[in-house]
C-alpha positions in Angstrom: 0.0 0.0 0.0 1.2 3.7 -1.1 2.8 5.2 2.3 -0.2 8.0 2.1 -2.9 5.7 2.1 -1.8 4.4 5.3 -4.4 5.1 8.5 -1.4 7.4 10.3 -2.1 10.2 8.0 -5.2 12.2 5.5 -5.2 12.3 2.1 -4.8 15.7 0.7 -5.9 17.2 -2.6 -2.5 19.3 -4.1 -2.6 23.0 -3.8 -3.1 23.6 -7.7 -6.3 21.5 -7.2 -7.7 24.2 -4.8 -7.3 27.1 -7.2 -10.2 29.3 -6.8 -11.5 28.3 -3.8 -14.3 30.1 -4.1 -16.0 28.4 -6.3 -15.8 25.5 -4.2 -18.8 23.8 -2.8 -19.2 22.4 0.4 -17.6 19.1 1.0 -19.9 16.3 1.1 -19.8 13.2 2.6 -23.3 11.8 2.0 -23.0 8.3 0.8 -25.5 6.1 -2.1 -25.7 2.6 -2.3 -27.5 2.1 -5.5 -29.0 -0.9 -6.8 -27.5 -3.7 -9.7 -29.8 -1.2 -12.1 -28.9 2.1 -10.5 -31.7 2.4 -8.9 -32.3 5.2 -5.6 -30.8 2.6 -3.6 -30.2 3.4 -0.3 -28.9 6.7 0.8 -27.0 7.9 3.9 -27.0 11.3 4.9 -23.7 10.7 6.8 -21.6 7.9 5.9 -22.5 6.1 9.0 -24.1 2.9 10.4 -24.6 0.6 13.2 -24.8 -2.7 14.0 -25.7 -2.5 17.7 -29.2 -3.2 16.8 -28.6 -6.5 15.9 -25.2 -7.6 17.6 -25.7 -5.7 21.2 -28.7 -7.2 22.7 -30.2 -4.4 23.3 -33.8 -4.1 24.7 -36.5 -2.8 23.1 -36.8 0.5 24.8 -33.4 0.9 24.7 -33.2 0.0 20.9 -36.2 2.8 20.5 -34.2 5.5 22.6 -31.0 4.8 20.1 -32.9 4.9 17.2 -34.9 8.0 18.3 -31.3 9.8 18.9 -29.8 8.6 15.2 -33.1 9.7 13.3 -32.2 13.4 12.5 -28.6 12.0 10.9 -30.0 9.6 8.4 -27.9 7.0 10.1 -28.4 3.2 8.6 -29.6 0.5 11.4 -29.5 -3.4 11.1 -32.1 -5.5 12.3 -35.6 -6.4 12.2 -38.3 -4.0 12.2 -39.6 -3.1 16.2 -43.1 -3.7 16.5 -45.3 -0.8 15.9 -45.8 2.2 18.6 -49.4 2.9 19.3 -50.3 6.4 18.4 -53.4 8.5 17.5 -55.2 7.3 14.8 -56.1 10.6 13.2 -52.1 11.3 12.7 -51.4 11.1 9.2 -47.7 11.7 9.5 -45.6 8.9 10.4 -43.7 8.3 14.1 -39.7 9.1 13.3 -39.2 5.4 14.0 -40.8 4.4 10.7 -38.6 6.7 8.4 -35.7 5.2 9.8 -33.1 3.5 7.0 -33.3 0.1 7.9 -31.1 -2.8 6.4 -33.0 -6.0 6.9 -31.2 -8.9 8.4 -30.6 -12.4 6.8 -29.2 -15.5 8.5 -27.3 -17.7 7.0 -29.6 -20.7 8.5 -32.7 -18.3 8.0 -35.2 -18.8 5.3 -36.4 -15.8 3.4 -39.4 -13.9 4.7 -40.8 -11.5 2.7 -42.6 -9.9 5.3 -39.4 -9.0 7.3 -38.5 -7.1 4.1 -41.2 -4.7 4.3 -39.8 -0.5 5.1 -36.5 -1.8 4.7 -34.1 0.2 2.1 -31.6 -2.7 2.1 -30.9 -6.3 2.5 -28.1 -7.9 4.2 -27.1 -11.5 4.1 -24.9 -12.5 7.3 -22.6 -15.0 5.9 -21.0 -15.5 9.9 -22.1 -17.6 12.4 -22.7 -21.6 13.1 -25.7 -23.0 11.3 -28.6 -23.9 13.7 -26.2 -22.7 16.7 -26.9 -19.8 19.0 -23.6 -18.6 20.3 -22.7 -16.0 22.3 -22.1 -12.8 20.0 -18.8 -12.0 22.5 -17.6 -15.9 21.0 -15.0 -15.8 18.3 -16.5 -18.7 16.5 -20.3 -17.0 16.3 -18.5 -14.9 13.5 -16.9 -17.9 11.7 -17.2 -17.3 8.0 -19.5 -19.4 6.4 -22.2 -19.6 3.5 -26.4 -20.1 3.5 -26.8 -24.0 4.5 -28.5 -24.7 1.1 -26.1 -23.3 -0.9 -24.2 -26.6 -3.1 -21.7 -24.5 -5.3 -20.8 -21.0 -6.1 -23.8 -20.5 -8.6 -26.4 -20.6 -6.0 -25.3 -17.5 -4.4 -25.7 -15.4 -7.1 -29.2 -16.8 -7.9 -30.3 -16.4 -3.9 -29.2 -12.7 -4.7 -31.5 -12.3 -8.1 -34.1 -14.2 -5.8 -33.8 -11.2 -3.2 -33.7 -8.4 -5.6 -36.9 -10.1 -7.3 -38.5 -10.4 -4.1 -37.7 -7.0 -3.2 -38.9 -5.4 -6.8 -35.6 -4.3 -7.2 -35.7 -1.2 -4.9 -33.3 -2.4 -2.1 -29.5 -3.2 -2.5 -28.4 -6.4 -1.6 -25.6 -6.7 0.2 -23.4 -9.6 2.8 -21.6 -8.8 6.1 -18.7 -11.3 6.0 -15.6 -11.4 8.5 -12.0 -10.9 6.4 -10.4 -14.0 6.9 -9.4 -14.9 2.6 -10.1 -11.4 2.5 -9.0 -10.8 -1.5 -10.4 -14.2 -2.6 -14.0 -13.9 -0.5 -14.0 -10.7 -2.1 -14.3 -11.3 -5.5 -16.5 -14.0 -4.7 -18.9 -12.3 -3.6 -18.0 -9.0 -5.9 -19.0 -11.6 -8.8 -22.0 -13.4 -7.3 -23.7 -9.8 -7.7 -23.5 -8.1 -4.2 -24.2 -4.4 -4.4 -22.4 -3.3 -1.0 -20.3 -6.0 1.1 -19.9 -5.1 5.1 -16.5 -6.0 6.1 -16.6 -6.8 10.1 -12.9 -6.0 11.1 -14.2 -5.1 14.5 -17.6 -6.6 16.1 -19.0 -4.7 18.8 -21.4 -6.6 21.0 -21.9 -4.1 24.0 -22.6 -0.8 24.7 -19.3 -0.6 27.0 -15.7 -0.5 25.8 -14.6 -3.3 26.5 -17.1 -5.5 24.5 -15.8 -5.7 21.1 -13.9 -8.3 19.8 -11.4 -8.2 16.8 -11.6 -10.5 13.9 -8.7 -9.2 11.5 -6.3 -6.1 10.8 -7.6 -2.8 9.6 -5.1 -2.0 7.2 -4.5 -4.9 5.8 -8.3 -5.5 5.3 -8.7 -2.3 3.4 -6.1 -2.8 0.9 -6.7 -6.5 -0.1 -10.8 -5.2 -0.1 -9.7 -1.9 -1.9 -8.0 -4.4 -4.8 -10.7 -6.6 -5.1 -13.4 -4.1 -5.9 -10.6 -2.3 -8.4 -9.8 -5.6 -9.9 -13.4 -6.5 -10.9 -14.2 -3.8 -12.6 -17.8 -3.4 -10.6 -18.7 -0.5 -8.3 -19.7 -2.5 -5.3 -19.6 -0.7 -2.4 -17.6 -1.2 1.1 -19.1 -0.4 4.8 -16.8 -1.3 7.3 -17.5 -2.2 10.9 -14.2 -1.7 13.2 -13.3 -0.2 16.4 -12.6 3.5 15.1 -13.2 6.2 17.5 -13.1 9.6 16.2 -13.9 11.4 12.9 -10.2 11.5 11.6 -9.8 7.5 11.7 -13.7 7.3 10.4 -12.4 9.6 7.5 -9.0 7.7 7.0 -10.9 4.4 6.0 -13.6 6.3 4.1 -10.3 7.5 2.1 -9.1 3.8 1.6 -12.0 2.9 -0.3 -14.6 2.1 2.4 -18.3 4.3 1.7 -19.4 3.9 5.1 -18.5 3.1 8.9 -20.0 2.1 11.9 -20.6 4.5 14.5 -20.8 1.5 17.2 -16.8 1.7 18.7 -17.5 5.3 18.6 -20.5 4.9 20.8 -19.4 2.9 23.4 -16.3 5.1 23.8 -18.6 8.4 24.3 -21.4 6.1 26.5 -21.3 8.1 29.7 -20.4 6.2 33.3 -23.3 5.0 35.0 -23.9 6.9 38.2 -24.5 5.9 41.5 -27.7 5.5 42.4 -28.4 7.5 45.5 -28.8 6.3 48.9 -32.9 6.1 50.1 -34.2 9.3 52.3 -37.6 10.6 53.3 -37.7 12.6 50.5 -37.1 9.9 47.7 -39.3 7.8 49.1 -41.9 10.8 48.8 -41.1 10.8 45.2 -41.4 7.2 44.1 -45.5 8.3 44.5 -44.6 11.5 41.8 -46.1 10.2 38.7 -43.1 8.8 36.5 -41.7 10.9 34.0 -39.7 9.0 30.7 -36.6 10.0 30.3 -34.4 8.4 27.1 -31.3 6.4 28.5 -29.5 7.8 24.9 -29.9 11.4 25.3 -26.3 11.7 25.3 -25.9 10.4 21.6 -27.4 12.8 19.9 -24.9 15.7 20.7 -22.2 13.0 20.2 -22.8 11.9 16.6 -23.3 16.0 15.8 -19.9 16.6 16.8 -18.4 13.4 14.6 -20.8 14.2 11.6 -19.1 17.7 12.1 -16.1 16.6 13.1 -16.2 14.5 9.2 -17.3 17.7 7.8 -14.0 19.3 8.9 -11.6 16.5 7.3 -13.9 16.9 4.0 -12.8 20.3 3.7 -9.2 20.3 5.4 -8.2 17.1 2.8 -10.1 18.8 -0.5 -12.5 16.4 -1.2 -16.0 18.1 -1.9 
């Protein structure tokens, strides 16, 4: 790999590249994932996602507080969809939960369900895990590598994808989450059994706390053998990458080597404030457990967080030229 594309340091656009800088617009950093026919596709507002939805065990509520918090940045979610909220009949505008850009989930030992497909704006095989197995996500062998259980040879994976983008009228991408182990030859596997994005899980994160994440391969070593791949098959697919980066500089680094979005769920157990202490029992807390209770959202804190790293993104955008 070229010493510049390395993660220590940002790419920068040459000085004769910025003549008139004026007539520059605003760097942007939204990022499309169209479909085989270059369809809408799915688009992100902020090249950003998470996988804590599906890989965190979060609860329901807690899952709804997140999701709440993400909503304004057009951040992508995997998972299932959360049963509806009850709300006022006579509203006609849908609860912010419903607009959300949600990439349906696909098991490897799962059949297809068209219903799970419904509001989703992508699909997204998981080619990990142990057929017929439930394993603990914080197990290294719950992300072995591995293929549907009725696949029989390389053909049938391209055929379950035209199945999916059949099924889904063609409006979603389809993509795979795989972990990088033959990273170049999985690659252009899957690059040629007609994936439109590919999620590369470098880091899986299966907490909200710091400490629960657990690395399956290198970074930078993942990013060039993925970077080839793509360039040597000629295709456009697309690269979101789930790893352990904490800050907008590192998020912007791998956008730079080729990936078109992150995950934001490393990020997000780095910012997670401490818990606090709960406070001892006196008269006057015991007077207030007969208050009526008041819902408070457990995530408040992630909504000023991701505005700083969306700005934060903004601000390597512009200092590296890219617009």
């Amino acid at each position: 790999m070229p010493e510049e594309l390395k993660l220590g340091s940002l790419r920068c656009e040459p000085l004769l590249a910025r003549i008139d800088p004026l007539m520059r617009s605003e760097a942007e950093i939204a990022c499309k994932i169209p479909t085989s026919k270059n369809r809408d596709g799915l688009l992100l507002e902020a090249p950003l996602f998470t996988r804590l939805t599906s890989d965190a065990n979060l609860s329901l509520v807690t899952k709804r507080h997140l999701l709440s918090e993400l909503d304004r940045f057009g951040i992508a979610w995997l998972g299932d969809a959360l049963p509806p909220v009850e709300r006022n009949p006579k509203e006609s505008v849908p609860g912010s939960l419903e607009r959300l850009k949600r990439i349906a989930v696909l098991q490897l030992d799962q059949p297809i369900d068209v219903e799970s497909f419904q509001g989703a704006e992508a699909i997204e095989l998981q080619l990990i895990g142990r057929p017929f197995q439930v394993l603990a996500n914080s197990r290294r062998s719950r992300w072995t590598p591995g293929l549907p259980v009725e696949i029989n040879d390389f053909e049938q994976v391209a055929k379950r994808v035209e199945v999916l983008r059949v099924l889904s009228e063609g409006k979603c991408p389809i993509g795979a989450a795989v972990a990088p182990g033959a990273v170049y030859e999985d690659l252009r596997f899957l690059i040629d059994s007609g994936f439109d994005f590919l999620t590369l899980l470098v880091d899986v994160q299966f907490g909200m706390a710091m400490g629960s994440s657990l690395q399956l391969a290198s970074l930078d070593s993942t990013m060039e053998h993925s970077a080839k791949a793509v360039h040597d098959s000629g295709t456009k697919t697309k690269l979101l990458v789930s790893a352990n980066l904490l800050d907008g500089v590192s998020m912007f680094r791998c956008l730079q080597l080729g990936a078109s979005a992150v995950s934001i769920d490393g990020f997000l157990a780095q910012a997670k404030p401490q818990e606090v202490a709960t406070a001892k029992d006196t008269f006057g807390s015991v007077l207030s457990s007969y208050a009526p209770a008041v819902a408070v959202s457990t995530m408040a804190w992630v909504g000023p967080a991701i505005e700083g790293l969306v700005e934060e993104l903004r601000d390597c955008a512009e200092y590296s030229g890219e617009s």
